[in-house]
Structures are given as C-alpha cells and as structure tokens.
N, CA and C atoms of all chains as a GROMACS GRO file, in nm:
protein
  552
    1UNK      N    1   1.420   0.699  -0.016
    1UNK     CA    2   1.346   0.682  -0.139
    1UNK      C    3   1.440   0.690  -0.258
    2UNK      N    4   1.438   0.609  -0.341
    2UNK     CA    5   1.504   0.605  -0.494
    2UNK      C    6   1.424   0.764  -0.557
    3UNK      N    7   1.545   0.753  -0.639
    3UNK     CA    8   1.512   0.879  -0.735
    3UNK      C    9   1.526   0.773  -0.851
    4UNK      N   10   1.424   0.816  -0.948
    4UNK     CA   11   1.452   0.784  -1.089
    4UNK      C   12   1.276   0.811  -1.175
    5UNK      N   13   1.290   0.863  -1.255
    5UNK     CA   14   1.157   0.876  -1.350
    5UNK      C   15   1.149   0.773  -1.478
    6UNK      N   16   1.191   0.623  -1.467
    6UNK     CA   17   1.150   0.552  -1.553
    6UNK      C   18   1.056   0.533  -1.681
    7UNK      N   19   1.120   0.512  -1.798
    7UNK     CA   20   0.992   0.570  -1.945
    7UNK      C   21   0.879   0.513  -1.875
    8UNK      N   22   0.839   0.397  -1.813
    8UNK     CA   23   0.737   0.274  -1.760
    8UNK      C   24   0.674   0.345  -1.681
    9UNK      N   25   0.558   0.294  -1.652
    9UNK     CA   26   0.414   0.373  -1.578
    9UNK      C   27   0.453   0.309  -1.407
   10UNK      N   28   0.498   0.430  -1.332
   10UNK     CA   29   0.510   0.429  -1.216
   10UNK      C   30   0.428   0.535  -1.111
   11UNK      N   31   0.377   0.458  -0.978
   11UNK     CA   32   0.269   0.537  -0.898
   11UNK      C   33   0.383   0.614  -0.800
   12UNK      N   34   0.502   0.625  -0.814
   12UNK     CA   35   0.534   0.718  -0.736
   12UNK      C   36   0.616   0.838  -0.707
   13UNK      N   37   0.543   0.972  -0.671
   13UNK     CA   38   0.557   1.070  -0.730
   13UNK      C   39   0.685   1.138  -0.684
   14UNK      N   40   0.708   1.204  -0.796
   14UNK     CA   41   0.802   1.294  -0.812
   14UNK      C   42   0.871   1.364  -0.634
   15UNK      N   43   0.781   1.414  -0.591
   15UNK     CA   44   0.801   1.506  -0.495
   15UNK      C   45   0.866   1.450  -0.390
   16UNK      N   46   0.857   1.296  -0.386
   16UNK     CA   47   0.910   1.225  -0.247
   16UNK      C   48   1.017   1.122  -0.271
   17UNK      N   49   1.007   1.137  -0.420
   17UNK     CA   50   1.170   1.110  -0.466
   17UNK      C   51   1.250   1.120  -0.370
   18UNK      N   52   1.378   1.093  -0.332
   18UNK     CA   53   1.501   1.156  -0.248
   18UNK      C   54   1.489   1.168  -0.104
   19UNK      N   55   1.382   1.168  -0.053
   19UNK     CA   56   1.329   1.196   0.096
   19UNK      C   57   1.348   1.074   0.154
   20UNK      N   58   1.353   1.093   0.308
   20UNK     CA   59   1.377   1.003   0.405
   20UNK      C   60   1.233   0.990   0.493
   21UNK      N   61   1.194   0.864   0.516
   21UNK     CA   62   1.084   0.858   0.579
   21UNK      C   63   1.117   0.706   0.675
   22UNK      N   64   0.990   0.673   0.764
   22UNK     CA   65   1.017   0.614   0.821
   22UNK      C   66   0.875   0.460   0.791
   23UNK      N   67   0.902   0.346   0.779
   23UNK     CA   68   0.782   0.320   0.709
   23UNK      C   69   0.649   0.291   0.887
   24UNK      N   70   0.554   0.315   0.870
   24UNK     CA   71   0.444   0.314   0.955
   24UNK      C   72   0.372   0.187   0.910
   25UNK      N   73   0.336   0.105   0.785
   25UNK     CA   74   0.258  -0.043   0.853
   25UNK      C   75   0.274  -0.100   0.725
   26UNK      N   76   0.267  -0.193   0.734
   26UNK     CA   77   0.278  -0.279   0.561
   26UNK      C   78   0.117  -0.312   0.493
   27UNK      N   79   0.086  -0.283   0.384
   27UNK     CA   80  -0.046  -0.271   0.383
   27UNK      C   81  -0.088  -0.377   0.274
   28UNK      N   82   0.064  -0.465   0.263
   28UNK     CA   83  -0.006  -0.614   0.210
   28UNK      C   84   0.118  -0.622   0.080
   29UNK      N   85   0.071  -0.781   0.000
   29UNK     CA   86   0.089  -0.751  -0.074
   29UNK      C   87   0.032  -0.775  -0.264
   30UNK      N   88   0.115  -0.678  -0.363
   30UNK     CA   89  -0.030  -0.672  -0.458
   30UNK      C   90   0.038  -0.710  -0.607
   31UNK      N   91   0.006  -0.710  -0.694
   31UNK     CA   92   0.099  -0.749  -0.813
   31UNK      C   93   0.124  -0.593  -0.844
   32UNK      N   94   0.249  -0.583  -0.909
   32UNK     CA   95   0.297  -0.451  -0.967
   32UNK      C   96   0.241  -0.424  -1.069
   33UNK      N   97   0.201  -0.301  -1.001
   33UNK     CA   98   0.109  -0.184  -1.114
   33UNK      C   99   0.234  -0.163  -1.260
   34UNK      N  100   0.355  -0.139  -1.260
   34UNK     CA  101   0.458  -0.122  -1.340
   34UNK      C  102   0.441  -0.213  -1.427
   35UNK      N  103   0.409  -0.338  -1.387
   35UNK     CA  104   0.353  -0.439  -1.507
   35UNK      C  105   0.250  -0.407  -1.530
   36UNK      N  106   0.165  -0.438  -1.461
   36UNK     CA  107   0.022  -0.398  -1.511
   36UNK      C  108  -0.017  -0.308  -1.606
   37UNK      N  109   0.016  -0.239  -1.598
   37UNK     CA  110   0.032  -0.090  -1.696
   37UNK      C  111   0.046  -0.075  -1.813
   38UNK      N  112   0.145  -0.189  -1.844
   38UNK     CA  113   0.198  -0.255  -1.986
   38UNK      C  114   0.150  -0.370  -2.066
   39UNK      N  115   0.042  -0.422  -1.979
   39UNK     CA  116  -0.006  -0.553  -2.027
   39UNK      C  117   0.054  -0.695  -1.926
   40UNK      N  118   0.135  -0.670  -1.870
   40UNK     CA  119   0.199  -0.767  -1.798
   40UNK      C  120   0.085  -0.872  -1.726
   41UNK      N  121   0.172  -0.948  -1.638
   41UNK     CA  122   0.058  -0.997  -1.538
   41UNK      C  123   0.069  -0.967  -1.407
   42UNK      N  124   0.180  -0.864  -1.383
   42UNK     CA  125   0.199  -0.765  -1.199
   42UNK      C  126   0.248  -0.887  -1.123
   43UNK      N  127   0.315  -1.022  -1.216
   43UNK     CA  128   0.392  -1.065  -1.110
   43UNK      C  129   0.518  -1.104  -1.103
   44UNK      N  130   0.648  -1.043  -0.990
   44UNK     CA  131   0.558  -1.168  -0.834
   44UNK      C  132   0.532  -1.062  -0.760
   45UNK      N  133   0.387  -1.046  -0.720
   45UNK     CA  134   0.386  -0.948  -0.628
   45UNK      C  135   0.464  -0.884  -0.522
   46UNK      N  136   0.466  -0.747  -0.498
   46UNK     CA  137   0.551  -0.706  -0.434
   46UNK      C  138   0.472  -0.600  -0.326
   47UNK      N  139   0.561  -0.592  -0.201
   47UNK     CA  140   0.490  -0.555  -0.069
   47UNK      C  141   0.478  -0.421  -0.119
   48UNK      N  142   0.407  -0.383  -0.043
   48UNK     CA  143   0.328  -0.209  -0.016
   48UNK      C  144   0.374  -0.176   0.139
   49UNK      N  145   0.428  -0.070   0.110
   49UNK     CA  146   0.457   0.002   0.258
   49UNK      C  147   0.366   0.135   0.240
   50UNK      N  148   0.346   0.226   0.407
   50UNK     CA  149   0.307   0.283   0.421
   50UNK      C  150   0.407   0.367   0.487
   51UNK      N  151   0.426   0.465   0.415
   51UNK     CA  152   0.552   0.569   0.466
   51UNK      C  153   0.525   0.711   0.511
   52UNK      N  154   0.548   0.704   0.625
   52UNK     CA  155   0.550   0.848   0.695
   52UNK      C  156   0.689   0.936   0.684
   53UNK      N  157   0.636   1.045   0.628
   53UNK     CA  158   0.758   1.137   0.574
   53UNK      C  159   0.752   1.300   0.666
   54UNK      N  160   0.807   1.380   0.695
   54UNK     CA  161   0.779   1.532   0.774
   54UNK      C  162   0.710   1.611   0.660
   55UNK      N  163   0.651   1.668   0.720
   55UNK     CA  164   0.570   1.766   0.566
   55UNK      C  165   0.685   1.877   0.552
   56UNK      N  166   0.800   1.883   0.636
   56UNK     CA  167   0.870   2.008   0.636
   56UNK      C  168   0.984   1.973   0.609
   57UNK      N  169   1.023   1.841   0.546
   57UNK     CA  170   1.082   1.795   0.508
   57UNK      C  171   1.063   1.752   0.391
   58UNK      N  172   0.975   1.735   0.331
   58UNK     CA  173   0.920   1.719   0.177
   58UNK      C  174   0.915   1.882   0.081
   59UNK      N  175   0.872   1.936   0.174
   59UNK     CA  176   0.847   2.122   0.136
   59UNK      C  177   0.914   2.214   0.159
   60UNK      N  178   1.000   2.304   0.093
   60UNK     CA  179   1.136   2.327   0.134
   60UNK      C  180   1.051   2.436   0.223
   61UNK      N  181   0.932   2.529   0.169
   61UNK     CA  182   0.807   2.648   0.235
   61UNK      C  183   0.696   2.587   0.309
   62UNK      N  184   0.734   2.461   0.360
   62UNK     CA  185   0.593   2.424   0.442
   62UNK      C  186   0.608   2.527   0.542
   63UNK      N  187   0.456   2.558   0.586
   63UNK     CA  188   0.424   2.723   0.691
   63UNK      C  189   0.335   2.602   0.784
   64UNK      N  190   0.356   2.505   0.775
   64UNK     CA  191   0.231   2.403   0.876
   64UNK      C  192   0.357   2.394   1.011
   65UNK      N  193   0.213   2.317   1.137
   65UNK     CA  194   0.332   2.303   1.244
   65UNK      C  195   0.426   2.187   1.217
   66UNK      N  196   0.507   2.214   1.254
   66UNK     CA  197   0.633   2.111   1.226
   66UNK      C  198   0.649   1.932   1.265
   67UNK      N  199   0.501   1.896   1.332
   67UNK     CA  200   0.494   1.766   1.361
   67UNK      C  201   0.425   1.728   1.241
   68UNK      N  202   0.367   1.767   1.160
   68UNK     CA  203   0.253   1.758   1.032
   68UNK      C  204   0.375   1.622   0.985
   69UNK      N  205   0.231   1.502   0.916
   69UNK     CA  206   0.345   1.409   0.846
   69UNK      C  207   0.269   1.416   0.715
   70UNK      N  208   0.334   1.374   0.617
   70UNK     CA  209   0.284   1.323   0.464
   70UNK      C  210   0.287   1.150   0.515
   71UNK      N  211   0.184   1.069   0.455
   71UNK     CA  212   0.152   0.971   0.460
   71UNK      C  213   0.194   0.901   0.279
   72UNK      N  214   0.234   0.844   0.229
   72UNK     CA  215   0.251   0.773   0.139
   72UNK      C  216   0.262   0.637   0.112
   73UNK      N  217   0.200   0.572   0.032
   73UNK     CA  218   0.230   0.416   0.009
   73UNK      C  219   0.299   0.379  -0.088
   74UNK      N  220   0.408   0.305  -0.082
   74UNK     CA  221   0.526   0.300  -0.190
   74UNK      C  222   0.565   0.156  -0.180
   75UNK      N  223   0.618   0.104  -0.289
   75UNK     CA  224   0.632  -0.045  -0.316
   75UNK      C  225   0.775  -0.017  -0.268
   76UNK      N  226   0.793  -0.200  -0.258
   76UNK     CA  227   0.911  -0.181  -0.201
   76UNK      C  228   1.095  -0.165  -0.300
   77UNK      N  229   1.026  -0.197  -0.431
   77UNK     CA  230   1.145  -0.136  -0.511
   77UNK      C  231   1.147  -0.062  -0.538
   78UNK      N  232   1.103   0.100  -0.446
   78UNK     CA  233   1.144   0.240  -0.457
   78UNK      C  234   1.181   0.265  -0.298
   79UNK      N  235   1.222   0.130  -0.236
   79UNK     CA  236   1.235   0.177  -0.099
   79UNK      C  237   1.422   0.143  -0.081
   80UNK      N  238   1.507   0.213  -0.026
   80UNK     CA  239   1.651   0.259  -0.008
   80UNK      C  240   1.634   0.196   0.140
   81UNK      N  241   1.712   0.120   0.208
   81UNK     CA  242   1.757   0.140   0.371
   81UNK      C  243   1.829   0.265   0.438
   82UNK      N  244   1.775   0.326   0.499
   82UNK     CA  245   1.908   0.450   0.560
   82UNK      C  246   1.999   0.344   0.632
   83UNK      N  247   2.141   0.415   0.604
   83UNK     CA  248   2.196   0.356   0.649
   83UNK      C  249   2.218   0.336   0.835
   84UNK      N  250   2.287   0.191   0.863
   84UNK     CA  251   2.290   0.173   0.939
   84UNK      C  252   2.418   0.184   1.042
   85UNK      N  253   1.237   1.333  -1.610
   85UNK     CA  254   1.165   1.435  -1.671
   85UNK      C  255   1.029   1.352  -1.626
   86UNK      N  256   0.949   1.418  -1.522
   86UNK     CA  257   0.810   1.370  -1.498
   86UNK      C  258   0.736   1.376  -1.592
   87UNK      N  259   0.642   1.263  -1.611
   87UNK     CA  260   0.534   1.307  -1.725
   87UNK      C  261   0.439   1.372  -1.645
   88UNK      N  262   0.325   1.451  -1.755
   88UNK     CA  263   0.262   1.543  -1.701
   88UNK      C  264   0.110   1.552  -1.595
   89UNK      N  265   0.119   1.435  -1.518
   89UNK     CA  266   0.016   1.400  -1.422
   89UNK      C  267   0.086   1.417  -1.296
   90UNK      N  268   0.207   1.381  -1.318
   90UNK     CA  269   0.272   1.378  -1.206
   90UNK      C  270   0.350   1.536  -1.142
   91UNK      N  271   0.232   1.620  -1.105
   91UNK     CA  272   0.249   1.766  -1.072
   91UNK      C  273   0.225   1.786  -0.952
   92UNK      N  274   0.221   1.670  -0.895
   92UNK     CA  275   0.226   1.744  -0.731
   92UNK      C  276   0.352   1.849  -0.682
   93UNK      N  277   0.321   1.948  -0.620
   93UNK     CA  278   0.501   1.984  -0.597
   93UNK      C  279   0.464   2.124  -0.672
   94UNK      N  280   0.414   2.117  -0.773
   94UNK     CA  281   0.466   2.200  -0.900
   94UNK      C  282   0.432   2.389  -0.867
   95UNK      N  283   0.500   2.461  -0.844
   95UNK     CA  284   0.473   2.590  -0.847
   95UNK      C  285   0.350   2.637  -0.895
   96UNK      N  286   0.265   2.737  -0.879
   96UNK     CA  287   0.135   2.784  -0.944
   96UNK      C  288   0.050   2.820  -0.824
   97UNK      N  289   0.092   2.956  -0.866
   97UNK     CA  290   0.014   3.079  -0.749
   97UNK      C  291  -0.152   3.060  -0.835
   98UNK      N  292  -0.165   2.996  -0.880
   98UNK     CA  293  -0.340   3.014  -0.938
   98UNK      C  294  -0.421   2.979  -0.821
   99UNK      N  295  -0.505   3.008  -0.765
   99UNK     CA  296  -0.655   2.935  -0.676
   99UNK      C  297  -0.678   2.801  -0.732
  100UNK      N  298  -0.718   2.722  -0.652
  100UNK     CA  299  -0.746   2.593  -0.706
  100UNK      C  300  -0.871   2.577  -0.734
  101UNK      N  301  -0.954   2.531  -0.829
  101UNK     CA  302  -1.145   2.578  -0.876
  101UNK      C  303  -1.172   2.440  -0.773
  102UNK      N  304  -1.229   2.463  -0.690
  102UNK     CA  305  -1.266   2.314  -0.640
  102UNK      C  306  -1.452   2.336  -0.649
  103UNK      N  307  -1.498   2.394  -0.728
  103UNK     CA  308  -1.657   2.392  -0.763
  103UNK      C  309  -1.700   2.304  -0.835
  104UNK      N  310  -1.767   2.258  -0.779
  104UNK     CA  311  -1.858   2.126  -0.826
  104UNK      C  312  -1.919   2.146  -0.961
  105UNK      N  313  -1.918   2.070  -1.057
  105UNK     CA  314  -2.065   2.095  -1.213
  105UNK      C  315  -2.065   1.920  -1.174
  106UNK      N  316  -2.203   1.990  -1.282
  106UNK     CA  317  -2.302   1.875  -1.330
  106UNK      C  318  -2.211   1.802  -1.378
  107UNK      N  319  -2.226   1.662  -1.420
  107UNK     CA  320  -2.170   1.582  -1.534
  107UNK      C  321  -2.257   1.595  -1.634
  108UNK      N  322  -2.197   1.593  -1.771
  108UNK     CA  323  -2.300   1.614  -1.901
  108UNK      C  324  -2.288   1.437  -1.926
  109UNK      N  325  -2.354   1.470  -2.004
  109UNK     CA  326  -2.427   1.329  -2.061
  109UNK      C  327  -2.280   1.295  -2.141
  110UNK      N  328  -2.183   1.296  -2.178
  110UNK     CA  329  -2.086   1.231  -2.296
  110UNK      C  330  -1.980   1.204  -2.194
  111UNK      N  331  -1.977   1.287  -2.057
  111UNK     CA  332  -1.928   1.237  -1.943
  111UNK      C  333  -1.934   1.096  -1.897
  112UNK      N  334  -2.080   1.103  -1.866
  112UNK     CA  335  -2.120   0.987  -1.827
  112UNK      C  336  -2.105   0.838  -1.885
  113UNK      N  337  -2.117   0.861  -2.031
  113UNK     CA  338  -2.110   0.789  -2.114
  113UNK      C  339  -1.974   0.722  -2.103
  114UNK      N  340  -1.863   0.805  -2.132
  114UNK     CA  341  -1.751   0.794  -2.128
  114UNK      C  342  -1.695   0.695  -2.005
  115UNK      N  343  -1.785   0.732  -1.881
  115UNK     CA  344  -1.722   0.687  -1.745
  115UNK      C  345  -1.816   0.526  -1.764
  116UNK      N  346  -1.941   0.528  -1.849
  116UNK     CA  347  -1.975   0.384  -1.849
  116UNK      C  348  -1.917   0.284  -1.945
  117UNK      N  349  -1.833   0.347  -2.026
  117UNK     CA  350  -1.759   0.278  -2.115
  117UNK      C  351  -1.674   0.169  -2.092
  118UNK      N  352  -1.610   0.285  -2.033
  118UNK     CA  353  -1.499   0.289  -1.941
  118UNK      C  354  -1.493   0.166  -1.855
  119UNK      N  355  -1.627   0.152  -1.794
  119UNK     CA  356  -1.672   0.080  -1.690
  119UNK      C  357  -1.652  -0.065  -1.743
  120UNK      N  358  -1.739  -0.062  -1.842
  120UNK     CA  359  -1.808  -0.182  -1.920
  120UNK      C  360  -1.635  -0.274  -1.991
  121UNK      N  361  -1.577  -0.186  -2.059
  121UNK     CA  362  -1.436  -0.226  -2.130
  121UNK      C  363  -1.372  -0.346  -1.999
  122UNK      N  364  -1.397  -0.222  -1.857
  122UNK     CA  365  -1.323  -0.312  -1.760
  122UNK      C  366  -1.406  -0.466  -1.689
  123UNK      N  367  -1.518  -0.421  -1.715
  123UNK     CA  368  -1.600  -0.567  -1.652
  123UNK      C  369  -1.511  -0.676  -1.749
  124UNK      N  370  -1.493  -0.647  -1.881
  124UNK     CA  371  -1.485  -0.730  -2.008
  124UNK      C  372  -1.359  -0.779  -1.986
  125UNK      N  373  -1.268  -0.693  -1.917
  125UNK     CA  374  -1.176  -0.770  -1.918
  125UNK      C  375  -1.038  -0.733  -2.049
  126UNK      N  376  -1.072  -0.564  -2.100
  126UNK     CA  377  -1.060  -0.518  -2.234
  126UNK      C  378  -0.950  -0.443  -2.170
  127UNK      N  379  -0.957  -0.338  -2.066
  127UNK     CA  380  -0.873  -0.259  -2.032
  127UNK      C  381  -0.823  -0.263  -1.868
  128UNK      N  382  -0.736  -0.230  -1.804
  128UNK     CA  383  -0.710  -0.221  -1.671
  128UNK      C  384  -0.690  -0.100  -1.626
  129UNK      N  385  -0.694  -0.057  -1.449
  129UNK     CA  386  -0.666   0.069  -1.440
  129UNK      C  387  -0.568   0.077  -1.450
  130UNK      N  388  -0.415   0.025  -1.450
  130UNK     CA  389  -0.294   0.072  -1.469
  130UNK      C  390  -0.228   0.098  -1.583
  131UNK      N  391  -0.371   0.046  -1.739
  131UNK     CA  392  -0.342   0.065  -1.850
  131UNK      C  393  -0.366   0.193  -1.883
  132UNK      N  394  -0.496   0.199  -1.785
  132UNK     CA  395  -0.563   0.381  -1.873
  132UNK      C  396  -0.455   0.455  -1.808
  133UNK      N  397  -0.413   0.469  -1.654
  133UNK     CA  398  -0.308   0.558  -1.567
  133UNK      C  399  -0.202   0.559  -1.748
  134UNK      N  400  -0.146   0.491  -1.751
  134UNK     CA  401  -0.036   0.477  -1.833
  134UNK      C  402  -0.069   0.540  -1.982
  135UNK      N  403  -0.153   0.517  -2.013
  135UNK     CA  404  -0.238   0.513  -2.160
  135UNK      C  405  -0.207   0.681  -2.147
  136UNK      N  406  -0.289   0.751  -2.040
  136UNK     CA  407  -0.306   0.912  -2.027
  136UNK      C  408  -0.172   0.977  -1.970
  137UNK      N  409  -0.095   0.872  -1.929
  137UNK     CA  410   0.043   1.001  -1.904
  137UNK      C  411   0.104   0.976  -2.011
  138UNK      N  412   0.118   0.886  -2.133
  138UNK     CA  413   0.135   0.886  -2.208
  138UNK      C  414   0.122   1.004  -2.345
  139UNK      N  415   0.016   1.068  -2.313
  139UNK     CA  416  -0.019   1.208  -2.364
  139UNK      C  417   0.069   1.287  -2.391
  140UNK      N  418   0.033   1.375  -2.504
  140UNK     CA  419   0.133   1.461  -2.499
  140UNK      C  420   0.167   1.597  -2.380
  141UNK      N  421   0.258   1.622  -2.291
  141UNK     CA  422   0.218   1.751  -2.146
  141UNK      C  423   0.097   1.849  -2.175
  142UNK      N  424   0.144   1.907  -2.326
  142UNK     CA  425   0.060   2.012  -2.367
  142UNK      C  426  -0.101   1.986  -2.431
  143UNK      N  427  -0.090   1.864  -2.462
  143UNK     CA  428  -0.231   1.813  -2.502
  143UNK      C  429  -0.320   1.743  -2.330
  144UNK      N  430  -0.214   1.692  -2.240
  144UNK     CA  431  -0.260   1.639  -2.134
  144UNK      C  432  -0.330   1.768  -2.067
  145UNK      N  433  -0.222   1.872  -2.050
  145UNK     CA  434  -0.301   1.982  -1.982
  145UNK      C  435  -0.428   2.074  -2.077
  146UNK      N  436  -0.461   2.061  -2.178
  146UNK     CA  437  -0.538   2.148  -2.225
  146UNK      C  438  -0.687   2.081  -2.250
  147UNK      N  439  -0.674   1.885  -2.195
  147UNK     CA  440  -0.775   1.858  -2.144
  147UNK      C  441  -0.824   1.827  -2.015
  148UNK      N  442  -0.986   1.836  -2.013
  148UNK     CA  443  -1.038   1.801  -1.899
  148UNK      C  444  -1.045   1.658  -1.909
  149UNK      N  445  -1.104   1.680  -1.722
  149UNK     CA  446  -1.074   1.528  -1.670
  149UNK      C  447  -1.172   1.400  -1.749
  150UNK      N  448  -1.269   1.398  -1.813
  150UNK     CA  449  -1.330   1.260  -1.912
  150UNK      C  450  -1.256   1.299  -2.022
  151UNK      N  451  -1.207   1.424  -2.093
  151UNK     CA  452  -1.144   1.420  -2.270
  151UNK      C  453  -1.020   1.321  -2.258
  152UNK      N  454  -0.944   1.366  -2.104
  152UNK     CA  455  -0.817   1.251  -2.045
  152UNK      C  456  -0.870   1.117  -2.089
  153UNK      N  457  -0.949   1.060  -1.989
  153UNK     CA  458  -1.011   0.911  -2.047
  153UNK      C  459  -1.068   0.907  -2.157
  154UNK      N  460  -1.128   0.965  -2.222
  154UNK     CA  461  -1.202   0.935  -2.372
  154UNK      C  462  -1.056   0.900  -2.463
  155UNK      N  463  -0.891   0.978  -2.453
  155UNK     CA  464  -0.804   1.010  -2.528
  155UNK      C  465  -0.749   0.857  -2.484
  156UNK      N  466  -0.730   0.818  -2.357
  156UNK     CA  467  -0.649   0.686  -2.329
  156UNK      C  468  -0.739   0.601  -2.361
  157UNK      N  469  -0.860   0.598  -2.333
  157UNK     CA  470  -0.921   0.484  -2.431
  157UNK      C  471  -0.933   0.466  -2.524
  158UNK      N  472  -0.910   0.571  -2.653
  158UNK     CA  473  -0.912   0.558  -2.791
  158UNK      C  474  -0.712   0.491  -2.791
  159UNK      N  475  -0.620   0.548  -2.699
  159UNK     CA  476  -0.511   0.516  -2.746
  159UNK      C  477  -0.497   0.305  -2.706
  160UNK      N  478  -0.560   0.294  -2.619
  160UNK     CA  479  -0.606   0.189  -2.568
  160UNK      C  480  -0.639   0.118  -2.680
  161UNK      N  481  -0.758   0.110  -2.681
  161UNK     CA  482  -0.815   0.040  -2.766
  161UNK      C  483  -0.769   0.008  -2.946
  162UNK      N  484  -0.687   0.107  -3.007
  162UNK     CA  485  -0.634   0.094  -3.139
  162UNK      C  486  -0.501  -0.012  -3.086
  163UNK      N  487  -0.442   0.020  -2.972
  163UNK     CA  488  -0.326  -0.056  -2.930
  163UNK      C  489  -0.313  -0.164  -2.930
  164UNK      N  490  -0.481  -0.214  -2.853
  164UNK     CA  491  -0.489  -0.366  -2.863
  164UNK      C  492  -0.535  -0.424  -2.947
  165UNK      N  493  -0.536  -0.320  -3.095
  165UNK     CA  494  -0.636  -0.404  -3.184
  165UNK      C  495  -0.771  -0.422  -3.225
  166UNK      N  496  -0.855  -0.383  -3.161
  166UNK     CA  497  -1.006  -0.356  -3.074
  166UNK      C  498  -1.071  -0.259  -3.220
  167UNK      N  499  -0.991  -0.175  -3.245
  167UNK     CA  500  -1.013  -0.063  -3.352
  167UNK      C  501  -0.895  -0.007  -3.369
  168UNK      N  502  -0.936   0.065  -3.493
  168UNK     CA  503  -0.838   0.134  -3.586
  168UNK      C  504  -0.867   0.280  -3.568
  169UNK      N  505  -0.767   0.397  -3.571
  169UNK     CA  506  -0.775   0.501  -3.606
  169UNK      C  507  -0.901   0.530  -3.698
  170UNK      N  508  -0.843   0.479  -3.818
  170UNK     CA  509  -0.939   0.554  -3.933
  170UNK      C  510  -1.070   0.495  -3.894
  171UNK      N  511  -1.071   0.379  -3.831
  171UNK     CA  512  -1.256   0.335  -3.808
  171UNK      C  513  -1.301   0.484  -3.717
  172UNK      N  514  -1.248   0.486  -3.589
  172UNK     CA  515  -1.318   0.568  -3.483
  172UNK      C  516  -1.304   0.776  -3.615
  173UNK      N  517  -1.201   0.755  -3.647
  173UNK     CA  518  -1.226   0.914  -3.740
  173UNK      C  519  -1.310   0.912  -3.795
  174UNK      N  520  -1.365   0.773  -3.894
  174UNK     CA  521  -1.441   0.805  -3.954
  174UNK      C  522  -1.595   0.811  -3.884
  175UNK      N  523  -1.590   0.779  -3.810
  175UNK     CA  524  -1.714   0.737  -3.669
  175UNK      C  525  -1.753   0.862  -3.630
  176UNK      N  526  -1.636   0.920  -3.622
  176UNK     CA  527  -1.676   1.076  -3.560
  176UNK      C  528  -1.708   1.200  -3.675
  177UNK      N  529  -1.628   1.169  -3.796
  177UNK     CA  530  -1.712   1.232  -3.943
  177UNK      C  531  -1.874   1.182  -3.919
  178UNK      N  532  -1.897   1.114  -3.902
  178UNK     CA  533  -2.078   1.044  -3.957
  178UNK      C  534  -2.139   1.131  -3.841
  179UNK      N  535  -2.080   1.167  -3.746
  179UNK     CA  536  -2.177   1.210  -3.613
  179UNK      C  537  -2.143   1.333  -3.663
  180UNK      N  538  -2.059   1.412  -3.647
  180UNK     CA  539  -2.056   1.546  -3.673
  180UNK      C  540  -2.125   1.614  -3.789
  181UNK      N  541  -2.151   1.483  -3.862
  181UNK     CA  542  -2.285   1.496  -4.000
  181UNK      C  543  -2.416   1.490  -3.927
  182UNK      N  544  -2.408   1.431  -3.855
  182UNK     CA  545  -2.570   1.425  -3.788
  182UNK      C  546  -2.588   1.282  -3.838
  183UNK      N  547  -2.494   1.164  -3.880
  183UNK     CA  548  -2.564   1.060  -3.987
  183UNK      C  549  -2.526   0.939  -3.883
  184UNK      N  550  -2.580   0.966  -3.742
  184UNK     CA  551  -2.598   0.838  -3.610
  184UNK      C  552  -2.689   0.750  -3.652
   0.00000   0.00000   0.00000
C-alpha cells in the first residue's frame, strides 16, 4: 500500500497505509471518487480491488486469533507490487 | 496529516455509545435535503465526503453526525453558487426571530 495523505478527498484510510496485503477479488470498475469529490467527472475509471490484510499485522495490540483478516477495497493507484 | 474523519486506528480508551435515539425532526429534514439536492443533480456523495473533511478537526469533532451534513451542505452549496453566506445568515436571523 502507498503511503501518502494528499490535500484531495481520498477513501483510503490512514491505518492501512504502509501494509502488505494480498488482493482477494476485483470488484469492478468505477470512476474515481478523487475526482468526484472535486467536481470532476471520475474519469477514466479505475479498478477496485478487494484486499485482504492480517488484523495482526495492521494492529501492532491486536489480542484476536492470529488468522483474523481486515478486508479492504482500494483503487488501484494506492496499490504498490511486493516485490518480486 | 489525516483530516479528521479519518480516525480509524486512533487511541481512545472511551466506551463507544452505540445507543440508538430517535431522529428529531431537523434531522430528518436535513437527510431529505440532502436527498432531494442529490436527485437534482446539485451535489454528489464524494462532494459532501470532501465538503465535511474539509471542516475544521476541532469544529468536525464537536459536531454530531446531521450538524456534519447540514455544515458540508451549506459549504457546498455557497461553493457552487446556489447561495451566499449572508443569504443563509440572514435566513437563520428571521427564524431565530420566530419571523418563518
């Protein structure tokens, strides 16, 4: 995941900034809210992933069992490749 | 520097109130406004999202959840032109007179 808090109206949060996840299904695709937000017209649309992250890996004090996932949907220009 | 909606994460040993109330009537109002602006074609949801983190942290947190939307739709709406500051102030002088 990209880190960055842009002045511009972005849906994705702080907390999963920096984290490594793995993506679980593509859930289409939609015009960007980042435009939208501003008056734009959200295009050229851009894909939506669905990202599975460890909850104990997002939480430095997660007390849950250790298979627990965070589920998130994130566009794909906040998405990084791990490397290969 | 997150703006101030974006608090997931955030430290705070407080209990969370998850008790249900009524909606009051200026609630409601607010949420049909709201509604109506968007049939029209006046506002979007990624304008109001934006409109209300736009807020000031300390003014964002010291309202509740419709004063949030009542505040991005007034910032909304002067933005696009729609109305003026001094119209809606003075709108709210005539009511606080009782002179609806």
């Amino acid at each position: 995941m990209r880190v960055d808090s842009p002045s511009h109206h972005y849906r994705t949060p702080t907390y999963i900034q920096g984290k490594t996840g793995v993506v679980v299904a593509i859930c289409g695709r939609y015009r960007n809210p980042e435009s939208l937000g501003h008056g734009g017209d959200g295009m050229p649309e851009q894909l939506l992933y669905r990202v599975s992250f460890a909850q104990n890996s997002v939480w430095d004090r997660y007390r849950g069992p250790s298979g627990d996932k965070i589920l998130v949907d994130i566009y794909e220009h906040w998405l990084d490749p791990v490397g290969v | 520097m997150p703006k101030p909606h974006d608090m997931g994460g955030e430290p705070n040993d407080e209990p969370i109130d998850q008790s249900d109330h009524q909606k009051m009537d200026w609630e409601m109002r607010a949420d049909a406004l709201h509604q109506v602006l968007g049939q029209k074609g006046i506002r979007r949801t990624d304008e109001m999202r934006r409109s209300m983190e736009s807020l000031d942290p300390d003014l964002y947190r010291s309202l509740s959840y419709y004063e949030r939307w009542t505040a991005a739709l007034e910032l909304l709406m002067v933005e696009k032109g729609y109305l003026t500051s001094d119209e809606i102030d003075r709108k709210v002088t005539q009511l606080d007179q009782g002179a609806n």
